[in-house]
C-alpha positions in Angstrom: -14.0 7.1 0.7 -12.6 8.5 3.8 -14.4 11.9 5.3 -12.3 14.4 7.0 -13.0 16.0 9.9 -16.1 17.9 9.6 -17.7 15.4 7.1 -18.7 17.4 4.7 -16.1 17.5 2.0 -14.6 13.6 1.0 -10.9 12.9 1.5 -9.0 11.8 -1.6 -7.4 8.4 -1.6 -4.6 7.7 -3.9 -1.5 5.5 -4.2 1.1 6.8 -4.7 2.8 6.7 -6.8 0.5 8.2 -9.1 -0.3 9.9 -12.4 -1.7 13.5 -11.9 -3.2 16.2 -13.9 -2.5 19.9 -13.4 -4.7 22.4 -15.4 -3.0 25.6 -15.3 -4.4 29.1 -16.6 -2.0 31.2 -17.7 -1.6 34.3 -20.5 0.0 32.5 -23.3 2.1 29.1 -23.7 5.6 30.2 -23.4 4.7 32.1 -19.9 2.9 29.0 -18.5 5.9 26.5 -19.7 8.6 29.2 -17.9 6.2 28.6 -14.9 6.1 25.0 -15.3 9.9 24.2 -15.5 10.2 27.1 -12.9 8.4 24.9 -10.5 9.4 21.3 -11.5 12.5 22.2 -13.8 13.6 18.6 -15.1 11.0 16.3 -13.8 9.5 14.3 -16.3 6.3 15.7 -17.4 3.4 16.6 -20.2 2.0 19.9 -21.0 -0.2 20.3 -23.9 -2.0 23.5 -24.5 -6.4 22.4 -23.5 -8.7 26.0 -24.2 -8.7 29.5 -25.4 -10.6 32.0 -23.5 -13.6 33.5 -25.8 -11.4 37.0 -25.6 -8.1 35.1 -26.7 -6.5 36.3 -23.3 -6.2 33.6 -21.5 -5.1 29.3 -22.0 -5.6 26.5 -20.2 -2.9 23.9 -20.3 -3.1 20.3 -19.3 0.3 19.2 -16.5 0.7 15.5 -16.9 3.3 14.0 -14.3 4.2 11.3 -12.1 3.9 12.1 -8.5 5.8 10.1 -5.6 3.1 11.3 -2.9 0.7 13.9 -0.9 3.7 16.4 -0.2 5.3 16.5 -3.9 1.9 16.7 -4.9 0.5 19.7 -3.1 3.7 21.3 -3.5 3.5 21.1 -6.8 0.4 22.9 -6.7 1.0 25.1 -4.0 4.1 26.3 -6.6 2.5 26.4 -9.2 -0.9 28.6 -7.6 2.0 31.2 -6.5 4.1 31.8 -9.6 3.4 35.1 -11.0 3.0 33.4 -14.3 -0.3 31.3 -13.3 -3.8 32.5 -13.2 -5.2 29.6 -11.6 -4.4 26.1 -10.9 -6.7 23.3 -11.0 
């Protein structure tokens, strides 16, 4: 494990290429999937729908994808955290 600057939070070490998870929090299924091919439109990828929030209002949905390395991969995110259609992205 590699600390970054101010040693208190671990940096992430990965090789890339890698498989990565996306959880995205969204108001319904179709909204989050016009989201999701918004941001990656025909990369390869798995979404399958993960919780319900107790007032039905909310979904979490698992992203499954290949990425190449650190910039697709916080771009990705970065996107993803921005599109009107996504709560929250973890």
């Amino acid at each position: 494990m590699i600390l970054n600057g101010n040693d208190a939070l671990p940096k992430l070490e990965l090789t890339y290429p890698c498989a990565w998870r996306y959880k995205l929090v969204g108001e319904g299924d179709t909204l989050i999937f016009t989201a999701v091919c918004d941001v990656i439109s025909e990369k390869e990828h798995t979404l399958i729908p993960s919780n319900v929030s107790k007032n039905g209002r909310y979904l979490s949905m698992n992203l499954d994808l290949l990425v190449m390395n650190e910039d697709e991969r916080t771009f990705i995110y970065e996107a993803l955290k921005a599109h009107p259609h996504i709560k929250m992205v973890l």
